[in-house]
PDB file of N, H, CA, C and O in Angstrom:
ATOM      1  N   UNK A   1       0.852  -1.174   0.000  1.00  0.00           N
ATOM      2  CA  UNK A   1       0.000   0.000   0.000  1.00  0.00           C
ATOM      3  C   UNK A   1       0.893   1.231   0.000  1.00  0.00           C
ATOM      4  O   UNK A   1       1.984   1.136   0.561  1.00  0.00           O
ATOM      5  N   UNK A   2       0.614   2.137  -0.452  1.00  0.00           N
ATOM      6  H   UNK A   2      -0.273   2.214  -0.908  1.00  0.00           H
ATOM      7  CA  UNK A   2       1.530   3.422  -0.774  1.00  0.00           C
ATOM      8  C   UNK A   2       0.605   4.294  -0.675  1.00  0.00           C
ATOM      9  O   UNK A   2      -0.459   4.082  -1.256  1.00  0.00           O
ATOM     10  N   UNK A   3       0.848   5.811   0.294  1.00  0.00           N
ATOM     11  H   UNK A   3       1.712   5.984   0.765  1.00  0.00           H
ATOM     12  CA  UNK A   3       0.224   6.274   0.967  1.00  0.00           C
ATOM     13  C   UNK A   3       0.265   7.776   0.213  1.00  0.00           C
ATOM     14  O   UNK A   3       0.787   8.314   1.189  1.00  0.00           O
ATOM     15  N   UNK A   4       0.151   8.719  -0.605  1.00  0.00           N
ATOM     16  H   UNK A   4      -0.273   8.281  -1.398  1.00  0.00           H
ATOM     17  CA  UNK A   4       0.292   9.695  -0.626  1.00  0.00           C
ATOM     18  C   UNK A   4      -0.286  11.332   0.236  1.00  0.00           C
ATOM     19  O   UNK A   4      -1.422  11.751   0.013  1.00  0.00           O
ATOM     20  N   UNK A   5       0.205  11.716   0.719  1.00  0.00           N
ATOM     21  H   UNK A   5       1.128  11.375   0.900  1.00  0.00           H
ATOM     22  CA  UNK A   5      -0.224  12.592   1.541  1.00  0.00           C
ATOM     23  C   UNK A   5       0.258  14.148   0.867  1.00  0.00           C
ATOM     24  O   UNK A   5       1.439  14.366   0.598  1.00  0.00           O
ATOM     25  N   UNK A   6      -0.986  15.322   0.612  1.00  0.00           N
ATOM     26  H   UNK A   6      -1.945  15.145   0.831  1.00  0.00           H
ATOM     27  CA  UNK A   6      -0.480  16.708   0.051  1.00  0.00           C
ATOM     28  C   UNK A   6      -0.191  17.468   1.263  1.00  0.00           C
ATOM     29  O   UNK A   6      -0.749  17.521   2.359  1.00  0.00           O
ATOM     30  N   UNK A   7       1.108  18.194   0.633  1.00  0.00           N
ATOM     31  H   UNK A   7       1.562  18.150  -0.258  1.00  0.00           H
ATOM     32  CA  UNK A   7       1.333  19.036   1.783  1.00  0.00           C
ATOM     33  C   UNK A   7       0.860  20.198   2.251  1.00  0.00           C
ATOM     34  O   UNK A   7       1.036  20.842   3.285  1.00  0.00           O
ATOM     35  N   UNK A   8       0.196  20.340   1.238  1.00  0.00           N
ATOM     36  H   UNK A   8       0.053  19.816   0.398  1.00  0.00           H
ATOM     37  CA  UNK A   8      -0.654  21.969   1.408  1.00  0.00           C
ATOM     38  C   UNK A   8      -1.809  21.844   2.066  1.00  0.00           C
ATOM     39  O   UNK A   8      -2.087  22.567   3.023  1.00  0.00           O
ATOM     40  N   UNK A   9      -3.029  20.390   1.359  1.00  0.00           N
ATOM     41  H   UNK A   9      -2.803  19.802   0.581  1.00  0.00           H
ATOM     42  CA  UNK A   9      -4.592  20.792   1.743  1.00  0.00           C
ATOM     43  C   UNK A   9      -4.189  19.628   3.368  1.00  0.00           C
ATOM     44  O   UNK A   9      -4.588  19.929   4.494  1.00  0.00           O
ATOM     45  N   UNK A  10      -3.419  18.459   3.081  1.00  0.00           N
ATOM     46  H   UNK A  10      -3.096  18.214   2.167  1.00  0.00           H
ATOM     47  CA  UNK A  10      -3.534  17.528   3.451  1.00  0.00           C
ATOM     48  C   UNK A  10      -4.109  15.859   3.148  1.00  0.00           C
ATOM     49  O   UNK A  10      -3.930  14.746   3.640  1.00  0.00           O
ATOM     50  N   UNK A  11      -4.994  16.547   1.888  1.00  0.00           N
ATOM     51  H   UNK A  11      -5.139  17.452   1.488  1.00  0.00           H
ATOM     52  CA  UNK A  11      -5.588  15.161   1.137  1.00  0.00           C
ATOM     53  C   UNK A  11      -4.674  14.293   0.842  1.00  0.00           C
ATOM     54  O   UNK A  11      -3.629  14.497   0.224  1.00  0.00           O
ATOM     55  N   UNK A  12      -5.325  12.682   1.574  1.00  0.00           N
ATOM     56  H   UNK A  12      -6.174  12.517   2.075  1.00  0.00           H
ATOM     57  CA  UNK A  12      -4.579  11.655   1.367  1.00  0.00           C
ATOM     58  C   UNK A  12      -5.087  10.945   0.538  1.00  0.00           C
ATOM     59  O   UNK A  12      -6.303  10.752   0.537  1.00  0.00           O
ATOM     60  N   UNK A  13      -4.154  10.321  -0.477  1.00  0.00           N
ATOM     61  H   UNK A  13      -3.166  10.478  -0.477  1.00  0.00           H
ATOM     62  CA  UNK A  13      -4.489   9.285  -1.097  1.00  0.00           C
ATOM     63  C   UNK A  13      -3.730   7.847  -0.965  1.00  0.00           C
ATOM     64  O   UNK A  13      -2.519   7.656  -0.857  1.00  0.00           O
ATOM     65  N   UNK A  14      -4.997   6.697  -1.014  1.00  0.00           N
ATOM     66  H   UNK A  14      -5.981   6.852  -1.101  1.00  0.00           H
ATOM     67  CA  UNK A  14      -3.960   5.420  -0.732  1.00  0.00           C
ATOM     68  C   UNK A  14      -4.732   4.308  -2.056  1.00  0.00           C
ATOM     69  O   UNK A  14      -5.867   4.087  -2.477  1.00  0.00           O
ATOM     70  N   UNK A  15      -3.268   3.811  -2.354  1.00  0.00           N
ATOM     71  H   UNK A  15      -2.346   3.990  -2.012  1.00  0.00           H
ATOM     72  CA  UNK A  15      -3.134   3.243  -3.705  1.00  0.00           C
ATOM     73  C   UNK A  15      -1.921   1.957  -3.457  1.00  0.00           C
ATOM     74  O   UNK A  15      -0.806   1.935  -2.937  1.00  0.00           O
ATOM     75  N   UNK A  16      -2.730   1.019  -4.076  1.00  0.00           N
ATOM     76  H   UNK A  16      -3.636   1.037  -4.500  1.00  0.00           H
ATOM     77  CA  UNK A  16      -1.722  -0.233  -3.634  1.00  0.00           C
ATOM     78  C   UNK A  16      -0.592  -0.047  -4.618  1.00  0.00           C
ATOM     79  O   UNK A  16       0.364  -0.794  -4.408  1.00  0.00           O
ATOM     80  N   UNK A  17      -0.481   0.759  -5.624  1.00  0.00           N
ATOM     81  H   UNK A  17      -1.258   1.365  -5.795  1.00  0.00           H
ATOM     82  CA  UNK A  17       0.603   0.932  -6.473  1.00  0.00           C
ATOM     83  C   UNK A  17       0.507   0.374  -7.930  1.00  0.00           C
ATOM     84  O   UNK A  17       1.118   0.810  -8.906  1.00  0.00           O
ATOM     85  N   UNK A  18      -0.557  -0.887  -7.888  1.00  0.00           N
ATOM     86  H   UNK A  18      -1.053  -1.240  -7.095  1.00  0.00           H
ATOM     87  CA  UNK A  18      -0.861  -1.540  -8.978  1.00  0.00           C
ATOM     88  C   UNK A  18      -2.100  -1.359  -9.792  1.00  0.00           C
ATOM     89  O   UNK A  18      -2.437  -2.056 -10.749  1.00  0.00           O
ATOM     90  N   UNK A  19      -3.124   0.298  -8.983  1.00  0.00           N
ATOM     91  H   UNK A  19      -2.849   0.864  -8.205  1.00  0.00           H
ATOM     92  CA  UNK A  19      -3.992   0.398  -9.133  1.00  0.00           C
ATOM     93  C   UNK A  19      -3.746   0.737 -10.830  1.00  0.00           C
ATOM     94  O   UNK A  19      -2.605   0.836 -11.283  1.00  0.00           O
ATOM     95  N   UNK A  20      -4.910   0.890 -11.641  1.00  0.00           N
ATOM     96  H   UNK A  20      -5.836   0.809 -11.273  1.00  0.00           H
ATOM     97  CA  UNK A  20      -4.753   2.025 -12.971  1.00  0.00           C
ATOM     98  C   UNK A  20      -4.766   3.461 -12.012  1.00  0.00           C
ATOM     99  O   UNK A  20      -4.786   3.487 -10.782  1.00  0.00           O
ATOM    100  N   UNK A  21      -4.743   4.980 -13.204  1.00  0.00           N
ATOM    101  H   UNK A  21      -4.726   4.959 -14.203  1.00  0.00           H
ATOM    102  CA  UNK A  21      -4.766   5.970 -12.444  1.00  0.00           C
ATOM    103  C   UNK A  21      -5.894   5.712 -11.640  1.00  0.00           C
ATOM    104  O   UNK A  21      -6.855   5.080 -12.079  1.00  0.00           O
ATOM    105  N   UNK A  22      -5.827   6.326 -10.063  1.00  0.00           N
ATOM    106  H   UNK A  22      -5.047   6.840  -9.706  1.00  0.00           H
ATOM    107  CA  UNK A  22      -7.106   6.489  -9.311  1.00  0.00           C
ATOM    108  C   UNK A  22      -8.066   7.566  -9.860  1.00  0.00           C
ATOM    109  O   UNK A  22      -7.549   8.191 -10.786  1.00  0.00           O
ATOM    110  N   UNK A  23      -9.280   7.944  -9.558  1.00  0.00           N
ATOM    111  H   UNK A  23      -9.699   7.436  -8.806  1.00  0.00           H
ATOM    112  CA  UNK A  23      -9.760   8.531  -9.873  1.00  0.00           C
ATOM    113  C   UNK A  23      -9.961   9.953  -9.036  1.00  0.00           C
ATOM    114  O   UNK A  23     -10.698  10.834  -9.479  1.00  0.00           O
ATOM    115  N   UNK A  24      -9.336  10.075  -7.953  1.00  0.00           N
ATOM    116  H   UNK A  24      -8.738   9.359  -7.593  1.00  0.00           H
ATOM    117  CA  UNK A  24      -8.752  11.106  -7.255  1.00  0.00           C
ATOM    118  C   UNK A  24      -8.171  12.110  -7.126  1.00  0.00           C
ATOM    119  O   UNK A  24      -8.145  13.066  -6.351  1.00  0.00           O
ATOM    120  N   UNK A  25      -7.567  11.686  -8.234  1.00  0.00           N
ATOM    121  H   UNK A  25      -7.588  10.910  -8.865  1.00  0.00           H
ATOM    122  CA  UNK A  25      -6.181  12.379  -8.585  1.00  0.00           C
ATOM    123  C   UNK A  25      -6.202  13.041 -10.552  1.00  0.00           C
ATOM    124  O   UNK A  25      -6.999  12.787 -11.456  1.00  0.00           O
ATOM    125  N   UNK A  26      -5.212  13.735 -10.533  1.00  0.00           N
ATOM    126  H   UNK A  26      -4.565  13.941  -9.799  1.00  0.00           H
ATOM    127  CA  UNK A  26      -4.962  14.093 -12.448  1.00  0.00           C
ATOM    128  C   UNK A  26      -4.235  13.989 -13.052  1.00  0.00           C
ATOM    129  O   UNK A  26      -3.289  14.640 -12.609  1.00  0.00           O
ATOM    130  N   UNK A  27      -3.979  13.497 -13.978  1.00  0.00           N
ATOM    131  H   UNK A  27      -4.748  12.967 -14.338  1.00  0.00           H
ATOM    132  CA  UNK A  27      -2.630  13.683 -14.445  1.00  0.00           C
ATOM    133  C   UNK A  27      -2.329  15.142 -15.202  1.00  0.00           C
ATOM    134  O   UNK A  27      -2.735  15.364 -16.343  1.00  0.00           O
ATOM    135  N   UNK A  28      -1.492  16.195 -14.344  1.00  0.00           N
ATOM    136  H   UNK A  28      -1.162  16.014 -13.418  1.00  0.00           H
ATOM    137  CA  UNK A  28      -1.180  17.199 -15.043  1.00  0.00           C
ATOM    138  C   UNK A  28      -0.082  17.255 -16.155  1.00  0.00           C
ATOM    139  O   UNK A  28      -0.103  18.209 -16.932  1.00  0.00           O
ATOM    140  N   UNK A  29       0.519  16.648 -16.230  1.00  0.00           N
ATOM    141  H   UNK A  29       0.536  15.873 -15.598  1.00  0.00           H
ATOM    142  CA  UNK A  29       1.775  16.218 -17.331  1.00  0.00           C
ATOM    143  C   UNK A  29       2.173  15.590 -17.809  1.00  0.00           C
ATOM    144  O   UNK A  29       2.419  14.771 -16.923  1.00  0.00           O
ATOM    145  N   UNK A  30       2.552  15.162 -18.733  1.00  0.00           N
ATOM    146  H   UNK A  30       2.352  15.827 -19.453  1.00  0.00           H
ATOM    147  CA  UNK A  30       3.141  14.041 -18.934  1.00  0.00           C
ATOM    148  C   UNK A  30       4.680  13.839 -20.310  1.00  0.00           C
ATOM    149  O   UNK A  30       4.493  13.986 -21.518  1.00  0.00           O
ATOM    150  N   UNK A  31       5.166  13.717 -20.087  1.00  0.00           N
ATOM    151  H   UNK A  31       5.317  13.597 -19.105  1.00  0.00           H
ATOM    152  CA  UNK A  31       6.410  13.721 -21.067  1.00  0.00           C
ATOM    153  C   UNK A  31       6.903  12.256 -21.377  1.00  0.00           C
ATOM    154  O   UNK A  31       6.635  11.350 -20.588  1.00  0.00           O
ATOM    155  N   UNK A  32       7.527  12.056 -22.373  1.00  0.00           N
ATOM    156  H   UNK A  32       7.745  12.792 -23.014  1.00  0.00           H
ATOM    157  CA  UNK A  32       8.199  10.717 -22.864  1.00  0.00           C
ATOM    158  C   UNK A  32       9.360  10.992 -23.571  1.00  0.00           C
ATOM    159  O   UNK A  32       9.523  12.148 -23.963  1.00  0.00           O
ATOM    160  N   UNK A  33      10.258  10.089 -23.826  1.00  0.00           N
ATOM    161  H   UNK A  33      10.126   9.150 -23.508  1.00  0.00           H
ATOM    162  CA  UNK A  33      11.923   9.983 -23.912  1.00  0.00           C
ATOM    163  C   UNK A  33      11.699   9.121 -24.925  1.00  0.00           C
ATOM    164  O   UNK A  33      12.801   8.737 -25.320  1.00  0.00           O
ATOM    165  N   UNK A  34      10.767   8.588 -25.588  1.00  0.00           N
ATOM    166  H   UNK A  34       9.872   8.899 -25.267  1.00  0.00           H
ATOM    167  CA  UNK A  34      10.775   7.668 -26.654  1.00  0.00           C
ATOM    168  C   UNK A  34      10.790   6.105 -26.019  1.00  0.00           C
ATOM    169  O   UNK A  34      10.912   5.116 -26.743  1.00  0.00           O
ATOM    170  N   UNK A  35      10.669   6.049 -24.783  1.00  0.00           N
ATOM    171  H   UNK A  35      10.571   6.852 -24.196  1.00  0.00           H
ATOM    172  CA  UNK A  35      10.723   4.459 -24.356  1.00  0.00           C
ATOM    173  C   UNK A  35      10.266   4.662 -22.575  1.00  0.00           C
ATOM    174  O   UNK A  35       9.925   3.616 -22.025  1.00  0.00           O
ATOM    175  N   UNK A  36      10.261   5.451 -22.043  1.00  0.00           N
ATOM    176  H   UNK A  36      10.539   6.301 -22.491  1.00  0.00           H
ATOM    177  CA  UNK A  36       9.517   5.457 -21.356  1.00  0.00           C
ATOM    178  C   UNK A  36       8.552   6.573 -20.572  1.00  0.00           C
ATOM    179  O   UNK A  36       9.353   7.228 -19.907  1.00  0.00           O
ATOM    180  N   UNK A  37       7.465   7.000 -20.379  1.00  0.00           N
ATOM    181  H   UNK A  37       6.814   6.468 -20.920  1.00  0.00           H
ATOM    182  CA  UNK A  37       6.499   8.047 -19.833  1.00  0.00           C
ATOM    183  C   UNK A  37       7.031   8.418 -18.707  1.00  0.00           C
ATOM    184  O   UNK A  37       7.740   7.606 -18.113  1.00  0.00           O
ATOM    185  N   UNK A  38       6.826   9.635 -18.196  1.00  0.00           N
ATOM    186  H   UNK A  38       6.249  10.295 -18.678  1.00  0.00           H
ATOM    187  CA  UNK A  38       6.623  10.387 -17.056  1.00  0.00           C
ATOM    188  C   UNK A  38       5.633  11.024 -16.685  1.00  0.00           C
ATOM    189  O   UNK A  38       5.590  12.225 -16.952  1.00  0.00           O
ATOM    190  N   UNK A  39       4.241  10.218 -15.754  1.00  0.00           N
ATOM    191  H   UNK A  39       4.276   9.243 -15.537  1.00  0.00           H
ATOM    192  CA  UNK A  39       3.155  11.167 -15.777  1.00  0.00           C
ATOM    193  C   UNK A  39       3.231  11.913 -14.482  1.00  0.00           C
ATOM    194  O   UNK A  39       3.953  11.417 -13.617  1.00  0.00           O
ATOM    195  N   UNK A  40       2.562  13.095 -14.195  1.00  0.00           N
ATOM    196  H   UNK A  40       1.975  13.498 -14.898  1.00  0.00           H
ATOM    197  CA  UNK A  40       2.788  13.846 -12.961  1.00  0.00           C
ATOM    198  C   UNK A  40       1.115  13.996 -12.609  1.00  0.00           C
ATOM    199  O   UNK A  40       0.262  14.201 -13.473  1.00  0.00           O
ATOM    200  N   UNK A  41       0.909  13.884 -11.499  1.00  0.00           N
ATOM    201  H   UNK A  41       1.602  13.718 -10.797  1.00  0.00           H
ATOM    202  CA  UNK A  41      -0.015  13.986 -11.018  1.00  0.00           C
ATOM    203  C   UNK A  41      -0.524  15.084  -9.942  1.00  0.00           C
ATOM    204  O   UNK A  41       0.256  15.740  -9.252  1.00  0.00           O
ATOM    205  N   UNK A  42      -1.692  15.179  -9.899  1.00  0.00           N
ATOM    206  H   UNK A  42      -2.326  14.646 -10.460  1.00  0.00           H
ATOM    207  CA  UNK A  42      -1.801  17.008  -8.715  1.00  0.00           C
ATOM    208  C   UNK A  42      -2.928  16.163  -7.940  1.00  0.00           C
ATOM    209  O   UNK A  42      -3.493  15.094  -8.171  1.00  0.00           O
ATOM    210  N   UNK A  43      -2.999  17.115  -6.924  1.00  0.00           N
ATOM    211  H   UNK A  43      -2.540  17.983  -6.737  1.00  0.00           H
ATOM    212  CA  UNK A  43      -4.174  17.044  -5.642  1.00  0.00           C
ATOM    213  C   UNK A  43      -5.554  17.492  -6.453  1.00  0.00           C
ATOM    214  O   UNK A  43      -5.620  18.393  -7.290  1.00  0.00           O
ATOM    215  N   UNK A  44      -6.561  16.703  -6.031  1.00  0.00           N
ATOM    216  H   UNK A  44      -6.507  15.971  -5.351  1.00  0.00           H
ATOM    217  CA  UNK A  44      -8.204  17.227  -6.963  1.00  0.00           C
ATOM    218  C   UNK A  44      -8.428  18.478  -6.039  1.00  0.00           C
ATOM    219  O   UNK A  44      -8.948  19.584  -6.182  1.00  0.00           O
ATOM    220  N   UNK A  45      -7.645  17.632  -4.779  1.00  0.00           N
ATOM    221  H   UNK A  45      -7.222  16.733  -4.663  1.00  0.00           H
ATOM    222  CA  UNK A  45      -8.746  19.080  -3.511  1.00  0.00           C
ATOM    223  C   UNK A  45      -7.755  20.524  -3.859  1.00  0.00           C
ATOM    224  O   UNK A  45      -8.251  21.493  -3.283  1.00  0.00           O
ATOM    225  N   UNK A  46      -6.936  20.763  -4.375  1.00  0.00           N
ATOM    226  H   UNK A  46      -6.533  19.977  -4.843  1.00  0.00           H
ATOM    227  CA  UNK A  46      -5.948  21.963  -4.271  1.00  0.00           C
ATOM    228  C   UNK A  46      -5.440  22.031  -5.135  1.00  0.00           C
ATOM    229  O   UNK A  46      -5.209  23.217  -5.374  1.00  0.00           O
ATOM    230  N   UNK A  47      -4.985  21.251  -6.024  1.00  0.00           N
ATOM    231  H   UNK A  47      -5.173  20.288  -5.830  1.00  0.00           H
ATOM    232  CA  UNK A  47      -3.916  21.391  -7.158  1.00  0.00           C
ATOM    233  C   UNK A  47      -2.400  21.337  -6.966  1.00  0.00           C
ATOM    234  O   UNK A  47      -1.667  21.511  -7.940  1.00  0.00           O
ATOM    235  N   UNK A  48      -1.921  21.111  -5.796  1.00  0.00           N
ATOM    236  H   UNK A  48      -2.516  20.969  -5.005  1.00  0.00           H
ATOM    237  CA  UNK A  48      -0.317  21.352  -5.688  1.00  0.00           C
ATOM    238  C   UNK A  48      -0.126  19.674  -6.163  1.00  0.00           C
ATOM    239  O   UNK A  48      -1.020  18.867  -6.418  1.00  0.00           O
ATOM    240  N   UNK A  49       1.312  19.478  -6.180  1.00  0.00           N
ATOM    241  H   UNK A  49       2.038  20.134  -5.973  1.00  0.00           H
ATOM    242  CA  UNK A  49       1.646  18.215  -7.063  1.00  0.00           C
ATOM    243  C   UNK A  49       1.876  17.246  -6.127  1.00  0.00           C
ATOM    244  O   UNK A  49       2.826  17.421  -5.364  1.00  0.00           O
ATOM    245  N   UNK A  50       0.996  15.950  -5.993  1.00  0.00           N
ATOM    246  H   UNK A  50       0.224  15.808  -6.613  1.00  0.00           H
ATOM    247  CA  UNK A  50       1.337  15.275  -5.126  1.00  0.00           C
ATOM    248  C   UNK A  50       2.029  13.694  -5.674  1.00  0.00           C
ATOM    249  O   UNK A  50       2.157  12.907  -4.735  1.00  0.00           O
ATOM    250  N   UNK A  51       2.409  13.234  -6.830  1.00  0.00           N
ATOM    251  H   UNK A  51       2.305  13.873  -7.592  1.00  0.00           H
ATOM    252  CA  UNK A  51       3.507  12.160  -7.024  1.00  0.00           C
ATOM    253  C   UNK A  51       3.431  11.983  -8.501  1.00  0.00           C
ATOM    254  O   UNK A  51       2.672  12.697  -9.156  1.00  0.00           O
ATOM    255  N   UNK A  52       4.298  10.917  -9.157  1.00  0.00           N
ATOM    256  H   UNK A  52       4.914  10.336  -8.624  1.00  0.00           H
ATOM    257  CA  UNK A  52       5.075  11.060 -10.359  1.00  0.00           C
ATOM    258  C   UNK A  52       4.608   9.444 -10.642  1.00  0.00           C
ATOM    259  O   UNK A  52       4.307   8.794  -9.641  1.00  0.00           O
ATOM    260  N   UNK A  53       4.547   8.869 -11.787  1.00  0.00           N
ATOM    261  H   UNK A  53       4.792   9.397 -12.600  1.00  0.00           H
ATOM    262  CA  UNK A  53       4.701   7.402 -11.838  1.00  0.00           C
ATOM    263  C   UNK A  53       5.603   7.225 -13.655  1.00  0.00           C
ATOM    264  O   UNK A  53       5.637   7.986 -14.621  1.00  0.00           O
ATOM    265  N   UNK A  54       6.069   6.162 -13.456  1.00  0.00           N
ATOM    266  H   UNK A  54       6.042   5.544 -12.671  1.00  0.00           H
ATOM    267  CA  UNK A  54       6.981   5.912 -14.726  1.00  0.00           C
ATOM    268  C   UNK A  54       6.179   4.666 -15.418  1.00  0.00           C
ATOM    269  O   UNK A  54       5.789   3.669 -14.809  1.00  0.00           O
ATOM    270  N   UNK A  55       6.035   4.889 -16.619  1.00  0.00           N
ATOM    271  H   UNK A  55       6.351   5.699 -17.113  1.00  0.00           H
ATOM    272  CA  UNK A  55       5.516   3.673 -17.244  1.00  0.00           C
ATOM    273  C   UNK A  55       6.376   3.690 -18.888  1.00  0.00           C
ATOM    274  O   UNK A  55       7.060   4.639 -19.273  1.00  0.00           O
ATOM    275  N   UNK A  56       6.151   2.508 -19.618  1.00  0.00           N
ATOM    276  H   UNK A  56       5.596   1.737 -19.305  1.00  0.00           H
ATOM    277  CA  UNK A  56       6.334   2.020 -20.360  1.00  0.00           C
ATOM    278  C   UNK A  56       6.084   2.714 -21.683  1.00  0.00           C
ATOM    279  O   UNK A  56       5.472   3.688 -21.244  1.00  0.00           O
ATOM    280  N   UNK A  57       6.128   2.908 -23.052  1.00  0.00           N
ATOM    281  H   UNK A  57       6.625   2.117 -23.409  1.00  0.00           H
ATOM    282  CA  UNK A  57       5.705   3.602 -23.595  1.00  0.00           C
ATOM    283  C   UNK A  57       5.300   2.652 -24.425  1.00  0.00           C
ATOM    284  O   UNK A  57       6.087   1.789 -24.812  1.00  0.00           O
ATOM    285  N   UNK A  58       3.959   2.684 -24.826  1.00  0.00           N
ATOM    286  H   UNK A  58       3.319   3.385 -24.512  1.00  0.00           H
ATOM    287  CA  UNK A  58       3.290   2.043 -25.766  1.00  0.00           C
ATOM    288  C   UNK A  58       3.525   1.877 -26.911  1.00  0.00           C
ATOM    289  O   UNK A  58       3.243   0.825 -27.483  1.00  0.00           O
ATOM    290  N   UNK A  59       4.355   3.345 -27.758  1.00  0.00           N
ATOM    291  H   UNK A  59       4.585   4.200 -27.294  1.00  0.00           H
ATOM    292  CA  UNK A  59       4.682   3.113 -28.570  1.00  0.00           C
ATOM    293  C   UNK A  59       6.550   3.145 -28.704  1.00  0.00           C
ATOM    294  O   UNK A  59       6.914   3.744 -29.716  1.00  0.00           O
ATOM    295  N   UNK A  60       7.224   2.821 -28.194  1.00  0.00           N
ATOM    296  H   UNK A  60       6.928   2.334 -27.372  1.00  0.00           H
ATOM    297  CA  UNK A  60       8.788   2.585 -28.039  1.00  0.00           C
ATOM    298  C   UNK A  60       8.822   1.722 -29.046  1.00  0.00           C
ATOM    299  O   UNK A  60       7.902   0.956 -29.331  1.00  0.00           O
ATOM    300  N   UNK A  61      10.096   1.831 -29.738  1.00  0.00           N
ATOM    301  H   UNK A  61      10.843   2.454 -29.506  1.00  0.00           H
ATOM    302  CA  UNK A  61      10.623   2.743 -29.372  1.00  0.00           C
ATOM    303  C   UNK A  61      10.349   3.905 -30.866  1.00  0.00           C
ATOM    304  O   UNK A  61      10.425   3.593 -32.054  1.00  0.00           O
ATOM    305  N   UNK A  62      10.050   5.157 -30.319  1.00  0.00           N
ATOM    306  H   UNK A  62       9.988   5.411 -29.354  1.00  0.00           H
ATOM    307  CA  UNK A  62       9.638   6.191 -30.991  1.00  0.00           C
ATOM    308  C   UNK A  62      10.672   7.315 -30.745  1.00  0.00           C
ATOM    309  O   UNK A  62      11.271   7.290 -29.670  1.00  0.00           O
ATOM    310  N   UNK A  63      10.956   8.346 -31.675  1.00  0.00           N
ATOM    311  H   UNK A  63      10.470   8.366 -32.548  1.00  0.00           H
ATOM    312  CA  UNK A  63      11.978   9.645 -31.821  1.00  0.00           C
ATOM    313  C   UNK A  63      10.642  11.209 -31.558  1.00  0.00           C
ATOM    314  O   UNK A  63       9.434  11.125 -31.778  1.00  0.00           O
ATOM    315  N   UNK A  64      11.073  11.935 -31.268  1.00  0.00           N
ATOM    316  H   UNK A  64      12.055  12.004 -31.090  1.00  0.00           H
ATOM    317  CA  UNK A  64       9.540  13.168 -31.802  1.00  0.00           C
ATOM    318  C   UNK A  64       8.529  13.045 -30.879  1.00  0.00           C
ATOM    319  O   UNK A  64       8.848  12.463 -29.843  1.00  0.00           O
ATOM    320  N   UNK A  65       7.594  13.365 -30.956  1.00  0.00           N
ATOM    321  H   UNK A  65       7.334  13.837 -31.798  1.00  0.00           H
ATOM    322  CA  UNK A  65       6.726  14.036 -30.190  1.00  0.00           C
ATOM    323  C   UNK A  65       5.989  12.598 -29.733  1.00  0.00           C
ATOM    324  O   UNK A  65       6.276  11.603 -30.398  1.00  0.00           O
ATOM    325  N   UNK A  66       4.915  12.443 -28.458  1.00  0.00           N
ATOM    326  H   UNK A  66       4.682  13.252 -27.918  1.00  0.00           H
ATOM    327  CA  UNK A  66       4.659  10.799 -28.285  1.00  0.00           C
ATOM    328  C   UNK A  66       2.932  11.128 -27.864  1.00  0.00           C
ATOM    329  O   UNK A  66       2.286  11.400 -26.853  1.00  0.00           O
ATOM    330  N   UNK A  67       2.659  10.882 -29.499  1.00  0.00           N
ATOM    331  H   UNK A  67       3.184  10.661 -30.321  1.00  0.00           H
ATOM    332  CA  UNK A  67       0.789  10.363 -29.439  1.00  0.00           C
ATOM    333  C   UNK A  67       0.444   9.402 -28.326  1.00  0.00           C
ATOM    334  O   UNK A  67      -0.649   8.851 -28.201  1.00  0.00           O
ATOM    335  N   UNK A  68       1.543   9.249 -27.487  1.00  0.00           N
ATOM    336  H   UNK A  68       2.431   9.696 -27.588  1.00  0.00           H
ATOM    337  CA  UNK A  68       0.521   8.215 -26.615  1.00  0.00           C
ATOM    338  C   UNK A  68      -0.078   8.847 -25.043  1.00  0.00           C
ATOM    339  O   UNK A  68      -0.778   8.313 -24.182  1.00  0.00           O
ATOM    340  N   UNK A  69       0.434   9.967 -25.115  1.00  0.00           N
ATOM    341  H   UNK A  69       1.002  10.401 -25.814  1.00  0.00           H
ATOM    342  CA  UNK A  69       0.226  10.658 -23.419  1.00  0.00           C
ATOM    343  C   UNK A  69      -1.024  11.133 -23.175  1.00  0.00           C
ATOM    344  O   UNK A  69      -1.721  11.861 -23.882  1.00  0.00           O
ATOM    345  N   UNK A  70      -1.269  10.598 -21.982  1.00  0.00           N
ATOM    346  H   UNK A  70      -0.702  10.007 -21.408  1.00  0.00           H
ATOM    347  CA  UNK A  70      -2.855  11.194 -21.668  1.00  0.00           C
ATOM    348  C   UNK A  70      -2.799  12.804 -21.763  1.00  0.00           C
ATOM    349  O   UNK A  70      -3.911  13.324 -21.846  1.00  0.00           O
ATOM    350  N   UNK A  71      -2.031  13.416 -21.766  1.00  0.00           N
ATOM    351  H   UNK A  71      -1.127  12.994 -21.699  1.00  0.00           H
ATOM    352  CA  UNK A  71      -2.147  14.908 -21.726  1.00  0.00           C
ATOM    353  C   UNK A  71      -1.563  15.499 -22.771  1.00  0.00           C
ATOM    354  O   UNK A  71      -1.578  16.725 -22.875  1.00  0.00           O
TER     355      UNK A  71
END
């Protein structure tokens, strides 16, 4: 279980780690390197940034811009 806690409002979120995104949370960003994602995520209750997750890139390996990001 992996616990995220914001430092601003205090909203916690808990996520066994293997969840898909929760629905709690947003993904405000997201960037790719051609092989693997960086999504960033914010607080729903406040907006400050409360954790990061790394995934795989669907389409790897790719050069240029990456059609696959939720954002």
């Amino acid at each position: 279980m992996y616990i995220y806690t914001c430092t601003k409002c205090g909203y916690v979120l808990r996520t066994t780690g293997t969840d898909t995104i929760p629905h709690d949370d947003t993904v405000y960003d997201a960037t790719c390197n051609g092989s693997v994602q960086t999504w960033k995520y914010d607080c729903t209750n406040c907006g400050s940034y409360l954790y990061t997750t790394y995934k795989d890139c669907p389409g790897m390996p790719h050069t240029g811009s990456c059609r696959w990001l939720p954002v």
